[in-house]
N, C-alpha and C positions, 0 to 999 in steps of 0.2 A: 625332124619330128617335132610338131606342138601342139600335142595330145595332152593337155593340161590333167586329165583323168589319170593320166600313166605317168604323170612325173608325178602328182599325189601318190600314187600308191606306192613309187618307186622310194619317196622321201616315209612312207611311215611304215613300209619294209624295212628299210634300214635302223630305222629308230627302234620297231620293236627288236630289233638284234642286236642294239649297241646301246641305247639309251635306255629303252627298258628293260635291262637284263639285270644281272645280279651284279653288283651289289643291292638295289633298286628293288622291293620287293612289294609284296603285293600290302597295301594301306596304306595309313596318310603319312609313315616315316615320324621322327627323320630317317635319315640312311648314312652311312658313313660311305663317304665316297673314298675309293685307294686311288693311288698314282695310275693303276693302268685303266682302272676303268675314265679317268682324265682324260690319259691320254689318246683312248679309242676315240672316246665320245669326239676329243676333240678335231679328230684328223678326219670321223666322219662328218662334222657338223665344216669342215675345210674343204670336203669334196663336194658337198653337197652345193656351197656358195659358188665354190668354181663352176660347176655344172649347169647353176641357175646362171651364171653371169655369161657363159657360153651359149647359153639355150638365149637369152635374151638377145642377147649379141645379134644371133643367128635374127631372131623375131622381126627385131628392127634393121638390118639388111634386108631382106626379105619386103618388108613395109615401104622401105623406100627407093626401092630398086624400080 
């Protein structure tokens, strides 16, 4: 798949459910950030790299085949 429209929308889906969620509220903050919201944000901001490094991977096979 390199639907660049659908990996955007797929990446700020994720974000509004994990990044901007609570603790993270609505104005200019600051925010106190806890341990778990860390460590969501961070295993999603892990999958998301994998995903892209895969999706490219794919891109450039694909290109030079």
């Amino acid at each position: 798949m390199s639907d660049e429209s659908i990996w955007i929308e797929e990446s700020f889906q994720a974000a509004q459910a994990t990044v901007y969620a609570s603790p993270v509220g609505v104005g200019p903050g600051p925010f106190t950030l806890d341990e778990a919201y860390k460590t969501k944000a961070r295993a999603v901001a892990a999958q998301r790299v994998a995903l892209a490094g895969m999706r490219l991977a794919h891109l450039l096979n694909d290109a030079l085949q």
